[in-house]
C-alpha positions in Angstrom: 0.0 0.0 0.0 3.0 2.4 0.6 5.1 1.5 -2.1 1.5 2.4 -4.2 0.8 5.7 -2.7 5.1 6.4 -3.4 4.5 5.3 -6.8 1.7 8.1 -7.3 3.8 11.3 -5.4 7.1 10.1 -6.6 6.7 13.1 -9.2 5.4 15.3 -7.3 7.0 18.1 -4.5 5.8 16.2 -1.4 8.7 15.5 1.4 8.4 12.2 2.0 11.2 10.5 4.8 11.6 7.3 5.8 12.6 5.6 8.8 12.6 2.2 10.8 11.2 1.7 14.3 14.3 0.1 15.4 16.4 3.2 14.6 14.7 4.9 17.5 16.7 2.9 19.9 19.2 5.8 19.9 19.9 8.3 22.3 19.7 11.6 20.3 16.9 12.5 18.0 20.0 14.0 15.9 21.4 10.1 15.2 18.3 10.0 12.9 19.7 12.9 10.5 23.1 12.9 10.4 23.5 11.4 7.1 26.9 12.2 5.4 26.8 15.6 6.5 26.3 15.6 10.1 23.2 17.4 10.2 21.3 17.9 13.0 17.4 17.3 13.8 16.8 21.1 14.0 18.5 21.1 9.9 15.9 18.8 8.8 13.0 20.5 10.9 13.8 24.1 9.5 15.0 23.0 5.8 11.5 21.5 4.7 9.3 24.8 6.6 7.9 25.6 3.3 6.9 22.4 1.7 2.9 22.2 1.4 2.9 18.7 2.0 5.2 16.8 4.4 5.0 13.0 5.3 7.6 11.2 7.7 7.1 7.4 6.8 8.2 5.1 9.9 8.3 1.3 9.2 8.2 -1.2 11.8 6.6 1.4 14.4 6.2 -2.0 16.8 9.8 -1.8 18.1 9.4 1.5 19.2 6.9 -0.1 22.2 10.7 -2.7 22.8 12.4 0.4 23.9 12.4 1.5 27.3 12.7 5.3 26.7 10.6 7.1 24.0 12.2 10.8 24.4 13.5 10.8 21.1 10.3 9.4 19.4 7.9 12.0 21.7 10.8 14.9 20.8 10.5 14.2 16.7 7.0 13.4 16.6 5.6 16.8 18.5 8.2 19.0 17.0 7.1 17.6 13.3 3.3 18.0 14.0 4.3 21.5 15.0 5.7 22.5 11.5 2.7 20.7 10.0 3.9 16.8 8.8 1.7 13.9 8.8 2.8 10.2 9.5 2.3 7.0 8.4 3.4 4.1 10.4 3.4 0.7 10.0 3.2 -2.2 12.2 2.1 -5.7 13.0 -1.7 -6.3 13.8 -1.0 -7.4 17.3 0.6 -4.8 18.3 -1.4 -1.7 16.8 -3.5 -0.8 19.8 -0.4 -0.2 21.7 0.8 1.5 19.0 -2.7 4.0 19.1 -2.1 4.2 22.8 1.2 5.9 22.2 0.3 8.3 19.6 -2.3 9.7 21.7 -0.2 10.0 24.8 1.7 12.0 22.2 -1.5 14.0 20.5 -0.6 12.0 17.2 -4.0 12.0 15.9 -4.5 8.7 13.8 -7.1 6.6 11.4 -6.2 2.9 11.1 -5.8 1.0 8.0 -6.0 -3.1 8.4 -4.0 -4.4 5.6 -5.7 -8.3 6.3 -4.1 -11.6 5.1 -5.4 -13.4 2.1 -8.5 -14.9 2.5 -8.6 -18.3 1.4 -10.9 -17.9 -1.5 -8.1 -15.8 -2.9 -5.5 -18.5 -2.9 -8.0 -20.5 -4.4 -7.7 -18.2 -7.5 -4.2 -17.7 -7.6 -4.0 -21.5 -7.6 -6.2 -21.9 -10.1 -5.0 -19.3 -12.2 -1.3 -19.3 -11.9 -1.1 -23.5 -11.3 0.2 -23.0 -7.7 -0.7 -26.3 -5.8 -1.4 -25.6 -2.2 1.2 -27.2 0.8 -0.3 -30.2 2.1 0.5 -28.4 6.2 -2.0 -26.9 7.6 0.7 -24.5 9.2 2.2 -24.1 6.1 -1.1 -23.0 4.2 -2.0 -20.0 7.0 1.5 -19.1 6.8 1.1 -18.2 2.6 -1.9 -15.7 3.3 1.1 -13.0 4.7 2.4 -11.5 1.1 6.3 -11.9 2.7 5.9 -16.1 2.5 3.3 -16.3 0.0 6.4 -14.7 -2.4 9.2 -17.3 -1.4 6.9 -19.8 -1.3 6.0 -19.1 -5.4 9.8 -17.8 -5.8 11.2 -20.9 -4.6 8.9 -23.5 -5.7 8.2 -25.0 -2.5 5.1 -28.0 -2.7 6.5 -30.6 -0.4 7.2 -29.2 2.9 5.9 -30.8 5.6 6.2 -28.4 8.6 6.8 -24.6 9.3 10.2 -25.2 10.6 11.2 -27.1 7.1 9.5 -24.2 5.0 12.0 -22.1 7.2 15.0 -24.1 6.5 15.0 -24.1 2.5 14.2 -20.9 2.5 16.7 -19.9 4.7 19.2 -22.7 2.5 18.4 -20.6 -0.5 18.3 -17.1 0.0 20.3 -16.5 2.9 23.3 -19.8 1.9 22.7 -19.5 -1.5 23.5 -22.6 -4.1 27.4 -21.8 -4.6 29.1 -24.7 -3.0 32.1 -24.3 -0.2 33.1 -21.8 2.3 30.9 -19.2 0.5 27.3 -20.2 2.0 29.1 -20.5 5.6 30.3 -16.7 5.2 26.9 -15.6 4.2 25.6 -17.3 7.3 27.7 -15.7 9.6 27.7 -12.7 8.2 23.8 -12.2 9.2 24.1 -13.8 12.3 26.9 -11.5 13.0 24.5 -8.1 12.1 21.7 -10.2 14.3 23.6 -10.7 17.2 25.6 -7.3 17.2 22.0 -5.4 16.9 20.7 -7.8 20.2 24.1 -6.2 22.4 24.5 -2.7 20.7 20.4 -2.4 20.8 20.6 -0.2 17.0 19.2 -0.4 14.0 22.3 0.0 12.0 25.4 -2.1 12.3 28.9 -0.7 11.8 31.3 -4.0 12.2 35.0 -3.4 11.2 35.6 -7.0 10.5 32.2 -7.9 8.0 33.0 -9.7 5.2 32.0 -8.0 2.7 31.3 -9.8 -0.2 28.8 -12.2 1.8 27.4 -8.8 3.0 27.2 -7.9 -0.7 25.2 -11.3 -2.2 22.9 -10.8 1.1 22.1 -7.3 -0.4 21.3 -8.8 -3.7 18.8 -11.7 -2.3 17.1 -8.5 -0.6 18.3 -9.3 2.6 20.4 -7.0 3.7 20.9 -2.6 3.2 23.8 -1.0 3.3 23.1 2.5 4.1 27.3 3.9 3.1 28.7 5.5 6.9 25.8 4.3 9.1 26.5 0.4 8.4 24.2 -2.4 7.6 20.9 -3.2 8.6 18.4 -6.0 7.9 15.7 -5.0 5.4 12.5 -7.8 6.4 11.9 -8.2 9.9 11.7 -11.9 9.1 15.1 -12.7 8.6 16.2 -11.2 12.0 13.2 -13.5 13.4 15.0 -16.3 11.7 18.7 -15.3 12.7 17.3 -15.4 15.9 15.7 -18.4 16.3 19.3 -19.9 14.4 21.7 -18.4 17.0 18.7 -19.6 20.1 18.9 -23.1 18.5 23.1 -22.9 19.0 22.4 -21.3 22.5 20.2 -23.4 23.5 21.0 -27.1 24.9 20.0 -29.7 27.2 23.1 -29.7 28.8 23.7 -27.1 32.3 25.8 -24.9 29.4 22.8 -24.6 27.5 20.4 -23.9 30.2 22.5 -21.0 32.0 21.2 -18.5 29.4 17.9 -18.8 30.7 19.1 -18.1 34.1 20.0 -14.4 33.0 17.5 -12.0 32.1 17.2 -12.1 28.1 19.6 -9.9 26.3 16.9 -7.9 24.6 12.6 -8.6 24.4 13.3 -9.1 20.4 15.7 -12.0 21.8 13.2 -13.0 24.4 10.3 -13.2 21.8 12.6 -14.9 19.2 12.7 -17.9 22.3 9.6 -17.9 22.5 8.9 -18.4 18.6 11.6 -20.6 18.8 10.0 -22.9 21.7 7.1 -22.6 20.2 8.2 -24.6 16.9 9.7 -27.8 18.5 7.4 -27.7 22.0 5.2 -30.6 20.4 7.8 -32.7 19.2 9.8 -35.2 21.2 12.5 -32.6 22.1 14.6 -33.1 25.2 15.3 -29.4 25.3 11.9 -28.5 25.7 11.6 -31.1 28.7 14.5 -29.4 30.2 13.8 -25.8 29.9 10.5 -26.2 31.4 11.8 -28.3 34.4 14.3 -25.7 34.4 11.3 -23.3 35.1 8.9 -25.3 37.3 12.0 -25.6 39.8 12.4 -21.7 39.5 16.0 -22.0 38.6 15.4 -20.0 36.0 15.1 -16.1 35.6 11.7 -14.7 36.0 11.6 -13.0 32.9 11.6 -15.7 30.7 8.1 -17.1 32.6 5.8 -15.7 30.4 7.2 -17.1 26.8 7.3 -20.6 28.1 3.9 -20.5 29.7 2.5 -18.8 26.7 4.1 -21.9 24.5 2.9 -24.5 26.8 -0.5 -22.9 26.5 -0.7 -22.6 22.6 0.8 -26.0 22.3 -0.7 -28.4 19.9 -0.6 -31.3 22.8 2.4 -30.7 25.2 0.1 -28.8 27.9 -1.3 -31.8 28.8 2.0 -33.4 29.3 2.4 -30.3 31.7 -0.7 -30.8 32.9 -0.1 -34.4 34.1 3.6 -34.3 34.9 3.3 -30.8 37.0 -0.1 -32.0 39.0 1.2 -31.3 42.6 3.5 -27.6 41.6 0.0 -26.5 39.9 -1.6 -27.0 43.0 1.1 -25.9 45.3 1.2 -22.3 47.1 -2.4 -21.8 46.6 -2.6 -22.7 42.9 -0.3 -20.1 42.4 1.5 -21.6 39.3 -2.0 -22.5 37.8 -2.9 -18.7 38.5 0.3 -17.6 36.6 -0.4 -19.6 33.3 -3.9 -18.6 33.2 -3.1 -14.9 33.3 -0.8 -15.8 30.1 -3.7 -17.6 28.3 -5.9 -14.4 28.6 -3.0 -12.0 27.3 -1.2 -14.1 25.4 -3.2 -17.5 24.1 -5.9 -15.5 22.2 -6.0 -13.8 18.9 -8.5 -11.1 16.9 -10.8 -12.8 14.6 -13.2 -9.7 13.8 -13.9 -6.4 15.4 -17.3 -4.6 16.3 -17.4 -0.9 16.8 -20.1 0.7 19.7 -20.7 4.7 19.8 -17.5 5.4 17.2 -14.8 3.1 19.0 -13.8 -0.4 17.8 -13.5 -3.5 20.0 -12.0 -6.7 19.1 -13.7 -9.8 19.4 -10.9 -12.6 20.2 -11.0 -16.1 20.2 -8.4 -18.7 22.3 -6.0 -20.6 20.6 -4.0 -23.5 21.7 -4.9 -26.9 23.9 -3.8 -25.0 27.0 -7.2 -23.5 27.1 -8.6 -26.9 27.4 -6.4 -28.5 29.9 -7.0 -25.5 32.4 -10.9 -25.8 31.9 -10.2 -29.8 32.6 -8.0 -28.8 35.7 -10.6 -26.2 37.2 -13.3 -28.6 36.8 -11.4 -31.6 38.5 -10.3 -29.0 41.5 -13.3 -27.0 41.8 -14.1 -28.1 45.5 -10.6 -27.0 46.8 -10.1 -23.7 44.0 -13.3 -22.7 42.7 -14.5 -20.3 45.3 -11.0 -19.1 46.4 -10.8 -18.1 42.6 -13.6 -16.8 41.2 -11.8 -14.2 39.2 -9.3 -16.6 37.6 -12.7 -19.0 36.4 -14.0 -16.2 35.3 -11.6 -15.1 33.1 -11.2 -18.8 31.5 -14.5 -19.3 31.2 -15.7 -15.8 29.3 -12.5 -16.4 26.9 -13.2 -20.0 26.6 -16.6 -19.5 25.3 -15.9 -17.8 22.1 -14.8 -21.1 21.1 -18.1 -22.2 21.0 -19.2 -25.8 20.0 -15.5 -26.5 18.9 -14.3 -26.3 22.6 -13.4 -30.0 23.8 -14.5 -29.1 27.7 -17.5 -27.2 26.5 -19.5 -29.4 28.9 -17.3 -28.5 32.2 -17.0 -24.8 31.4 -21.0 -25.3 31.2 -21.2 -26.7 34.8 -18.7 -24.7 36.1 -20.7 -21.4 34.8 -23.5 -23.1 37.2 -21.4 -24.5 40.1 -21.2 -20.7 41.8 -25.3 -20.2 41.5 -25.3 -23.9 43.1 -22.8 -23.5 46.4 -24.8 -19.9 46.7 -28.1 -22.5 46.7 -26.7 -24.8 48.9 -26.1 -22.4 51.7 -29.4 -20.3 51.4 -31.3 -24.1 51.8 -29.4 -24.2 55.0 -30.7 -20.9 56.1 -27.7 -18.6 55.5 -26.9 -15.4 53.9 -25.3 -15.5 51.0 -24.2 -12.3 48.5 -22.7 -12.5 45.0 -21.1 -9.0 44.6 -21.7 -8.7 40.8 -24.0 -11.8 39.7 -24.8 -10.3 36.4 -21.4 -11.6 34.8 -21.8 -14.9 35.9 -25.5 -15.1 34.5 -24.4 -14.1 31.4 -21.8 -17.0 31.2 -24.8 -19.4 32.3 -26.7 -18.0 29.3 -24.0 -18.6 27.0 -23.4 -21.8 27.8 -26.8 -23.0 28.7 -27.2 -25.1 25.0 -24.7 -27.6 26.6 -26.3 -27.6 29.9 -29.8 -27.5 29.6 -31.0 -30.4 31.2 -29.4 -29.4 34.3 -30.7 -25.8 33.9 -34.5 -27.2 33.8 -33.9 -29.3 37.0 -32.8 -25.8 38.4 -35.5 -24.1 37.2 -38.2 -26.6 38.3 -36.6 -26.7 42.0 -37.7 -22.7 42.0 -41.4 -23.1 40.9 -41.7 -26.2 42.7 -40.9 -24.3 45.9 -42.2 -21.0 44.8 -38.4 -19.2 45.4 -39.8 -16.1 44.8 -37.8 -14.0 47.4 -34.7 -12.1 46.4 -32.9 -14.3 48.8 -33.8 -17.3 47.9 -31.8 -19.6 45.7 -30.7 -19.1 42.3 -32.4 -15.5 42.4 -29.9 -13.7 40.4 -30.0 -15.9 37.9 -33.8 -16.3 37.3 -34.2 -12.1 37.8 -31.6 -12.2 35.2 -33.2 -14.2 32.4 -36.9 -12.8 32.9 -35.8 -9.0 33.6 -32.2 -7.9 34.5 -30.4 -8.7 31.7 -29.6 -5.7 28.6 -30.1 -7.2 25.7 -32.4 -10.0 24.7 -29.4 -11.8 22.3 -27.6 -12.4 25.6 -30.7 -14.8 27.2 -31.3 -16.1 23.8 -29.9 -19.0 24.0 -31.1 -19.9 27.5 -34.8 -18.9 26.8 -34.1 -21.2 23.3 -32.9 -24.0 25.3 -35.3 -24.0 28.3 -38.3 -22.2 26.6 -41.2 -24.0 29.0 -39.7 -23.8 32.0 -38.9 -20.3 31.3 -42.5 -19.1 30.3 -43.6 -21.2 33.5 -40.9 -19.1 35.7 -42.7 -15.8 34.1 -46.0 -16.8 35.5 -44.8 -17.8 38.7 -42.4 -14.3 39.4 -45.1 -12.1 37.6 -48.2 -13.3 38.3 -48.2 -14.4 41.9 -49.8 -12.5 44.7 -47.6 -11.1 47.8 -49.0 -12.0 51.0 -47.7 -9.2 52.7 -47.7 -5.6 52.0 -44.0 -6.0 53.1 -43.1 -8.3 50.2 -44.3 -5.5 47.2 -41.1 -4.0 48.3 -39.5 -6.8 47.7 -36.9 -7.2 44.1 -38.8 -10.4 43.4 -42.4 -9.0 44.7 -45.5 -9.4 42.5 -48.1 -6.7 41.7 -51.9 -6.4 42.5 -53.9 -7.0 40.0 -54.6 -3.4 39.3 -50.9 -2.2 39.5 -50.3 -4.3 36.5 -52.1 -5.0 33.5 -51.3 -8.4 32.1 -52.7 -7.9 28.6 -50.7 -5.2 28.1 -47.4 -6.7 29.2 -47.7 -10.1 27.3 -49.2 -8.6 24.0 -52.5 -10.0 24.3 -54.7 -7.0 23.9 -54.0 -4.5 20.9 -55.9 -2.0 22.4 -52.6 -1.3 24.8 -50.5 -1.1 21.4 -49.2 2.5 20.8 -47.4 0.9 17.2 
């Protein structure tokens, strides 16, 4: 879209200056203007005063939110605004609320343009029209639908791979290697992992290194690899390949072996290093590695350093299958402390085991509307269920949490059943103690009868039995049992989709719970003040309220 929009003011006299996210990592604003000439920021600012049209271009805005200061992004940004320049910035999906949160804090005012994946429909017609036969992974075939592997997966002719981690390898054999054969492809190599590892400890964009070889540097510039931008060094043009040179020198860090381990016991060099092990784990944590054994004993022990907690407890929870390993191996440290590990990885799921599938926008703001990913999700639902006497109730915000995200999952959830019954299980104890005689207050039941609405398809049966219990013993007072959740369904609730699919699933007994709550006369005068109370006969005219006399209908 950029490259389109350059095309069109190429010939034309708008300023328009480019720069990466990472090259904010400095600590002048002047480092950004230098160029051969030393300039300063104040040059730049002053020379361009009379253009009509100015437009600063920063790519990769995400690594801007990796760095700890943002002085010389909040000095360039409100200075430039100032003299009248607009921005664009790009940056990966997940991170573009953050991004928005910035450029407020900053008065950057912003509109946001979602450049989406293929849809599969279009791969469809490129493979029909173009004879481009799909991969036979899964993996591999959400992978195409970015542009970036989409284009080495046509440019290289790759059909047979049968992973993501293969896909990476022969492209990584081919364009960063190359075909000549000898020392030439191991030069190449270390050249990039050189730049990589140089940008992790100096924490720039641009790499000056006094001993690069510089005709590997030179073939990595002509695969599109590498730019060499003359006095300020080299830097890496895709942010993929650094992903990859990451994940390349983690795989030689990394080893089963104490050696190996005593990286994690340090706090990561940098967060791109610290997400690259987390992509990294991510790729072999369902296969029969050793490593991933070790790391995470490594962690359950707490030998390891605390920041590296959440990428392994984010990759057990999007795991294919390993979480229930976890699960099964890690029974008595789950439940130890309190459930305080069990508490940990369940915060992760929420922040980190979910992703955006649409959005829906309410009085002019846009929400996302997420959905969990990974078998994580299911093993904790399983785990809450089969501990709910000893950590429900000391919980309740923790099942909370798993339960609202687990829903969007909808039929295709594997515990869809327990989440059900555990939506119910806090209306039930509350039951079980006002039967006895006791007080019993839910501070904020409307959440939790929303999640019993929700999930009421699966549990309907059980739901009716409920139900019945209340007009069987005419529970009409405001303290009696399951309360809440019947004042809920018949009035309390804002919009009718959310008790759709509870009045769907338990339509009689629902219309029966109507007559008895709405029609039945208070013995007391006390009662009519009463949440649950009925109304006289005059005070309420029943025609009117159930449609049955058009006489009453303003329409």
């Amino acid at each position: 879209v950029v490259k389109q929009y350059w095309e069109s003011i190429k010939d034309t006299e708008v300023v328009f200056y480019i720069l990466n996210g990472g090259q904010f990592g400095t600590g002048s604003v002047n480092d950004l203007f230098r160029l051969d000439e030393d300039f300063a920021f104040s040059s730049f600012r002053d020379f361009f005063t009379g253009a009509e049209k100015k437009i600063l271009f920063i790519d990769s805005a995400e690594k801007i939110l990796e760095q700890s200061n943002h002085l010389v992004f909040q000095i360039l940004t409100e200075e430039l605004t100032e003299k009248g320049w607009q921005f664009i910035f790009t940056c990966k999906s997940s991170s573009a609320d953050d991004m928005q949160t910035l450029l407020k804090e900053y008065s950057v005012r912003c509109s946001t343009i979602e450049i989406k994946e293929l849809k599969e429909e279009e791969l469809s017609a490129l493979e029909k029209e173009y004879q481009i036969p799909k991969p036979g992974n899964e993996k591999i075939q959400k992978q195409i639908l970015t542009p970036f592997y989409l284009a080495r997966y046509c440019e290289l002719d790759i059909h047979n791979m049968d992973t993501p981690k293969a896909f990476r390898d022969l492209v990584w054999k081919r364009k960063v290697r190359g075909l000549a054969i000898g020392p030439e492809q191991q030069k190449r190599e270390e050249c990039l992992l050189k730049i990589v590892r140089a940008q992790q400890v100096q924490g720039t964009y641009h790499i000056i290194m006094p001993d690069i070889e510089h005709t590997a540097a030179y073939a990595l510039e002509t695969e599109d690899i590498l730019i060499n931008d003359g006095y300020k060094g080299y830097a890496i043009k895709h942010d993929i390949y650094t992903d990859w040179a990451l994940e390349y020198i983690i795989e030689r860090d990394f080893d089963t072996n104490e050696h190996g381990l005593a990286v994690l016991f340090e706090a990561p060099q940098s967060l791109t290093y610290q997400n690259a092990f987390k992509r990294w784990l991510q790729l072999i944590i369902d296969s029969e590695d050793d490593r991933v054994n070790a790391i995470v004993e490594a962690f359950v022990t707490g030998k390891i350093n605390e920041r590296w907690e959440s990428a392994i407890l984010s990759c057990i929870g999007l795991s294919s299958g390993y979480s229930s390993t976890f699960f099964a191996k890690y029974d008595a440290e789950l439940k130890a402390d309190k459930f305080s590990l069990f508490n940990r990885f369940v915060d992760f799921l929420h922040v980190s085991c979910q992703y955006i599938v649409s959005y829906f926008e309410f009085k002019g703001d846009k929400y996302p509307i997420m959905r969990p990913n990974g078998s994580g999700w299911h093993d904790a639902v399983r785990f809450i269920y089969d501990n709910k006497s000893e950590y429900y109730m000391g919980h309740t915000n923790a099942v909370y949490k798993v339960l609202q995200d687990y829903s969007g999952l909808g039929w295709e959830a594997k515990e869809r059943r327990n989440a059900a019954l555990l939506s119910l299980y806090i209306f039930d104890k509350v039951a079980d103690t006002r039967k006895k005689g006791e007080h019993f207050w839910l501070d904020n039941p409307k959440p939790w009868c929303s999640l019993v609405c929700t999930y009421a398809p699966a549990i309907y049966k059980e739901l009716e039995e409920r139900f019945q219990e209340v007009l069987d013993n005419h529970w009409v007072n405001h303290t009696d049992p399951y309360a809440e959740l019947v004042a809920f369904i018949l009035r309390d609730s804002e919009y009718i989709t959310t008790t759709y699919p509870v009045c769907l699933a338990c339509t009689k007994h629902i219309v029966k719970l109507m007559d008895l709550l709405w029609r039945e006369m208070p013995e007391t005068e006390e009662e009519r003040s009463l949440p649950f109370r009925s109304v006289h006969e005059n005070d309420y005219n029943y025609d009117y309220c159930f449609g049955l006399n058009k006489k009453f209908d303003n329409g």
